[in-house]
ZAKOLZA-662388 format. One record per residue (C-alpha): residue number from 0; x, y negated, z. Coordinates in steps of 0.2 Angstrom, whole numbers, plus 5000, padded with zeros to 4 digits. Layout:
<recs>
rec num->NUM; east->X; north->Y; up->Z
...
</recs>
This chain:
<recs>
rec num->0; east->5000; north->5000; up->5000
rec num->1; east->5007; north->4983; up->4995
rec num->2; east->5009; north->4969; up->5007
rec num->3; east->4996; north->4959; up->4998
rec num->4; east->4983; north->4973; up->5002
rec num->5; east->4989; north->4976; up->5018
rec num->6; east->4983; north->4957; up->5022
rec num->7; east->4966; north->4959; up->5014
rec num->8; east->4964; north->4975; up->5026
rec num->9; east->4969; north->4964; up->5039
rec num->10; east->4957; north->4950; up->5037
rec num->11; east->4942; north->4963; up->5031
rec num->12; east->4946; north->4971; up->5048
rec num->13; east->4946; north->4989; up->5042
rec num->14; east->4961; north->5002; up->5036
rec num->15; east->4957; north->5012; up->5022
rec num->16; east->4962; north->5029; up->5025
rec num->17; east->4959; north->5032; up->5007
rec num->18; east->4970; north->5016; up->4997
rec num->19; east->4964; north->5022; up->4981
rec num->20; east->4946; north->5015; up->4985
rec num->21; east->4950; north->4998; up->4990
rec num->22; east->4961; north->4998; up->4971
rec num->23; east->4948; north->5003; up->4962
rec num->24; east->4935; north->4989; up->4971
rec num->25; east->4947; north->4976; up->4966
rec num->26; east->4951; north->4983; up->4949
rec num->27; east->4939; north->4972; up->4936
rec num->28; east->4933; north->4980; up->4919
rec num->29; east->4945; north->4973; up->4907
rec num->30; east->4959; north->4978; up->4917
rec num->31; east->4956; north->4997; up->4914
rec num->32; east->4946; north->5011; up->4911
rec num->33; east->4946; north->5018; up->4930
rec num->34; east->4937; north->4999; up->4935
rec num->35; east->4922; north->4995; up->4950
rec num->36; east->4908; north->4993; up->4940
rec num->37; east->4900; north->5009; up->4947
rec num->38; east->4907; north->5004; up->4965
rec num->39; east->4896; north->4987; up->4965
rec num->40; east->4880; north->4998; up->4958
rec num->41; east->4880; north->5005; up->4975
rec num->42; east->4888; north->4993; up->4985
rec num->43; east->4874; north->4981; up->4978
rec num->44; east->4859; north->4996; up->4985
rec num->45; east->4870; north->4997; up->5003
rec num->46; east->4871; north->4979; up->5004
rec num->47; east->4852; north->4976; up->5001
rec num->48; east->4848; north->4992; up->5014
rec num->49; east->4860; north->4985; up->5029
rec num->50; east->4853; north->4967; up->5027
rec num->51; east->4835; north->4971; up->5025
rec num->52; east->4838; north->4982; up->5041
rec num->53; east->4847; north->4969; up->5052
rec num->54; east->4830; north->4955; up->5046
rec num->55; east->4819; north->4967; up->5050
rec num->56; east->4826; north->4969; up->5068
rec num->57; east->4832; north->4951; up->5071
rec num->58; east->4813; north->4943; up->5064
rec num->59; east->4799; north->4957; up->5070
rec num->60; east->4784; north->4945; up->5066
rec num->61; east->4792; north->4938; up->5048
rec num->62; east->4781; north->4946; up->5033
rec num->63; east->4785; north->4956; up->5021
rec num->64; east->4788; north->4939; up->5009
rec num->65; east->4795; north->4932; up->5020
rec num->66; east->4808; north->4945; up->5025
rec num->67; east->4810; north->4948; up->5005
rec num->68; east->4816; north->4929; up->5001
rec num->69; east->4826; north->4930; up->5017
rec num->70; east->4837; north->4946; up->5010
rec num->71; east->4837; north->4938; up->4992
rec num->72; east->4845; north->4923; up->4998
rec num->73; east->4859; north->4934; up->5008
rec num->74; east->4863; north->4945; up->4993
rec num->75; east->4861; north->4934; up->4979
rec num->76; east->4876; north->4930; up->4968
rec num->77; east->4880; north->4913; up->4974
rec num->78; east->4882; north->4920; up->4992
rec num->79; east->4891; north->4934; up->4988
rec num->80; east->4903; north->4925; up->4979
rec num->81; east->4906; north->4912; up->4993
rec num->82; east->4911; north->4928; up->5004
rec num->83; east->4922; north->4936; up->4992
rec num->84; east->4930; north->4916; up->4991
rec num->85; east->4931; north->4916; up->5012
rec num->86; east->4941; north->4933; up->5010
rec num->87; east->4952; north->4926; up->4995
rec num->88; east->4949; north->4941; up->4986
rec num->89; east->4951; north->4934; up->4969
rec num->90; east->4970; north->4933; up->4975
rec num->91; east->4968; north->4953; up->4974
rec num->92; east->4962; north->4957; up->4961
rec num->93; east->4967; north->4967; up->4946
rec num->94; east->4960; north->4958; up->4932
rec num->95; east->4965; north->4959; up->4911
rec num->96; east->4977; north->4948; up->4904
rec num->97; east->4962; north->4936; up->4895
rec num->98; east->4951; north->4937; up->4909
rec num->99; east->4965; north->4931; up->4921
rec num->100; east->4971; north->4917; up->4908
rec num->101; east->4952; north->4911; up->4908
rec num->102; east->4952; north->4910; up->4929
rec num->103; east->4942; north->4925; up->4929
rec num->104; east->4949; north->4927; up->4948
rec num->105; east->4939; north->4910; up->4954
rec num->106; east->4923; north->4917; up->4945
rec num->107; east->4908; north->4918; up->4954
rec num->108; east->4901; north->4931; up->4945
rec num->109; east->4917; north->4943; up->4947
rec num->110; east->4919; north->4938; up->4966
rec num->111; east->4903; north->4943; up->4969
rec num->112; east->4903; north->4960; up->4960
rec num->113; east->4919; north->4963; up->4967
rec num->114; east->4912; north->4959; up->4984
rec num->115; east->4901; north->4973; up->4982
rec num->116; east->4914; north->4987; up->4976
rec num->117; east->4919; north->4982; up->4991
rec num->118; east->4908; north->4985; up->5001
rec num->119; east->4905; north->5003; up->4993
rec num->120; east->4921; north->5006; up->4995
rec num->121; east->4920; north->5003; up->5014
rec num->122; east->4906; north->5014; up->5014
rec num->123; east->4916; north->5030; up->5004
rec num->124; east->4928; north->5027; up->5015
rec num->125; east->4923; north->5028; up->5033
rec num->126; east->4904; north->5029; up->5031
rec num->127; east->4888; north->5018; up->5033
rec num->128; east->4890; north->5013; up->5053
rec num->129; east->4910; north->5005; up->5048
rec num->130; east->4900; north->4999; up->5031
rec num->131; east->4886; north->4989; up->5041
rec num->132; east->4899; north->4983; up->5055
rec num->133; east->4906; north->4973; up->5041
rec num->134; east->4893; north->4969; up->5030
rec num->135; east->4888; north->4961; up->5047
rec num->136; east->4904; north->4952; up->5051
rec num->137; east->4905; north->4945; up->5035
rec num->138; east->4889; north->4939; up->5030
rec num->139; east->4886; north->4937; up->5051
rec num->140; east->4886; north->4916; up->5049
rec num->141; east->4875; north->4915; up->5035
rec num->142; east->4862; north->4927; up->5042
rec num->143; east->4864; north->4915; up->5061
rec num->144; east->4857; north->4900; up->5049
rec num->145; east->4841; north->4908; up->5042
rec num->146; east->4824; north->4905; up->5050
rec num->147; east->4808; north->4913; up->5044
rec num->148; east->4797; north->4899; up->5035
rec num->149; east->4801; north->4884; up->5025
rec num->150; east->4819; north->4884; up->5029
rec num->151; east->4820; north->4899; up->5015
rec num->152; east->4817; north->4888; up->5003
rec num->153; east->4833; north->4881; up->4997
rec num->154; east->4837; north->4862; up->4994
rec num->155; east->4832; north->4861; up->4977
rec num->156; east->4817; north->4869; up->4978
rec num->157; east->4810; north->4858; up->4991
rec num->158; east->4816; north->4844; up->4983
rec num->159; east->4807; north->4848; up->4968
rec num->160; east->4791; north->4850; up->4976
rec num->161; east->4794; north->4836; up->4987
rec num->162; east->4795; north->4826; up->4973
rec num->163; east->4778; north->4836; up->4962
rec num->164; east->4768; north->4831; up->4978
rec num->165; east->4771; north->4810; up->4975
rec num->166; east->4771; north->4814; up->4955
rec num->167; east->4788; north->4808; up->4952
rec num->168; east->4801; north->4814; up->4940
rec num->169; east->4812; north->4827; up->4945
rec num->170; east->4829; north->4829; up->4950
rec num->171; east->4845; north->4827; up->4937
rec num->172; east->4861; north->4835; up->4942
rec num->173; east->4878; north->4831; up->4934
rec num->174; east->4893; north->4841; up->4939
rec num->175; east->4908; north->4826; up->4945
rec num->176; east->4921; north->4833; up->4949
rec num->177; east->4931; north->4851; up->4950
rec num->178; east->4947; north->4856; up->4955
rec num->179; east->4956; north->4869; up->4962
rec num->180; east->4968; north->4870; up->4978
rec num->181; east->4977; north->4884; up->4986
rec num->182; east->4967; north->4896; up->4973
rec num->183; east->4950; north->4891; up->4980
rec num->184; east->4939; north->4879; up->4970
rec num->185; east->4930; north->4866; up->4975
rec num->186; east->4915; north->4857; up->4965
rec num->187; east->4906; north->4842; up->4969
rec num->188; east->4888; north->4837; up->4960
rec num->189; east->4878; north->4820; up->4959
rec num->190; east->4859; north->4823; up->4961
rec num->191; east->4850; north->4810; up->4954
rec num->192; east->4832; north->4804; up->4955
rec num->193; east->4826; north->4788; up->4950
rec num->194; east->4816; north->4782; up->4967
rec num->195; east->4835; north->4784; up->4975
rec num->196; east->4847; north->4769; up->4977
rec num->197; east->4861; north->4776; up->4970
rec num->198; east->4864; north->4796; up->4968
rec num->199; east->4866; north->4807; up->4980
rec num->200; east->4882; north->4819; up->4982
rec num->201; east->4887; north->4835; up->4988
rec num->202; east->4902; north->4848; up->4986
rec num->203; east->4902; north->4868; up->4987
rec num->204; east->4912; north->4884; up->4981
rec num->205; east->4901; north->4884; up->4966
rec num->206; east->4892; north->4872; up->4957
rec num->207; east->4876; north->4878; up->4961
rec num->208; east->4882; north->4875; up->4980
rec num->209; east->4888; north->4859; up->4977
rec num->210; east->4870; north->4855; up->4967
rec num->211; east->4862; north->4864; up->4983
rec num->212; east->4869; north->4852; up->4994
rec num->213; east->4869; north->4837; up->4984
rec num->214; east->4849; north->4841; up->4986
rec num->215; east->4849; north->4841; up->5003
rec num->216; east->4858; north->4824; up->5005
rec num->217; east->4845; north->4817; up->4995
rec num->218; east->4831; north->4825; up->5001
rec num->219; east->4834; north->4821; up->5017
rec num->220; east->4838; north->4800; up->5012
rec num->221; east->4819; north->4801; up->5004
rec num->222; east->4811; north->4811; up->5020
rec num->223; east->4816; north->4798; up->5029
rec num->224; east->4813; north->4782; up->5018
rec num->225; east->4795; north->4791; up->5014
</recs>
């Protein structure tokens, strides 16, 4: 096991017995034939079972649609991606020549599938109690935030319908700025909506985090100048 691996064990908090697995969740499609597209297809099914498990026992009086939106906004590709970003795995991965040359290591999309090889991998490894112990860990902060309710709905979308409710125009976001540092990327968005002084900012991992957050700002602005 290389050093850089060993670190990644480190910070994931789990020794693979089996090396091979954790390769091979790292290992993207154009990199070889032996890659973790079959890893995320279960990782994907474990993450939705171990999430949907811990809602159901942290939220007992949530309903079933409520409890749905909650495990979709957990497991959707945006989140995932931010996870894989907190663990640096892009830094691991095994990626082909083009896809590397192209940044396919800071790709959402690829973070978030390689996120859940991972998890798979964990699983293969030493079973679903060491599988749900991470998946806990990891996604732990997130899940803290989530309330049943309105606070599923993410800031754009109440935004939007903030704005449907008083008939006005929706909401314009323009990406402003990007830039990379230490590997990690950072985005930053102006949301814009004509009742507002000026636009409204906000910065995330991705650009639909940034746009996210650029929402709430100017959500919050309007909610209080209503």
């Amino acid at each position: 096991m290389t050093p850089p691996l060993d670190l990644l064990q480190l910070r994931l908090g789990h020794r693979f017995a089996d090396p091979d697995l954790l390769r091979r969740a790292l290992t993207h499609r154009s990199a070889r034939r032996q890659h973790n597209e079959r890893l995320e297809f279960l990782g994907d099914a474990l993450l939705g079972f171990v999430i949907a498990e811990a809602l159901t026992q942290r939220f007992p009086e949530a309903s079933e649609g409520e409890l749905t939106r909650l495990r979709a906004r957990l497991v959707s590709g945006e989140a995932l991606a931010a996870a894989a970003s907190e663990l640096r795995l892009g830094e691991f991965m095994e990626l082909g020549a083009g896809e590397r040359k192209s940044g396919g290591q800071r790709r959402a999309s690829i973070l978030a599938d390689a996120f859940e090889a991972l998890i798979c991998a964990i699983y293969l490894d030493a079973g679903i109690d060491a599988c749900r112990e991470r998946v806990l860990q990891l996604l732990g902060p997130a899940l803290d935030q989530l309330q049943p309710g309105e606070a599923l709905k993410d800031p754009k979308t109440r935004l939007q319908e903030w704005l449907q409710s008083r008939a006005l125009e929706r909401p314009h976001y323009h990406l402003v700025g990007e830039q990379e540092r230490a590997g990690v990327w950072q985005f930053e968005v102006e949301c814009r909506v004509p009742t507002l002084p000026e636009p409204c900012r906000g910065t995330g991992g991705t650009r639909r985090g940034a746009e996210q957050a650029a929402a709430a700002v100017a959500l919050e602005y309007l909610q209080n100048h209503d």
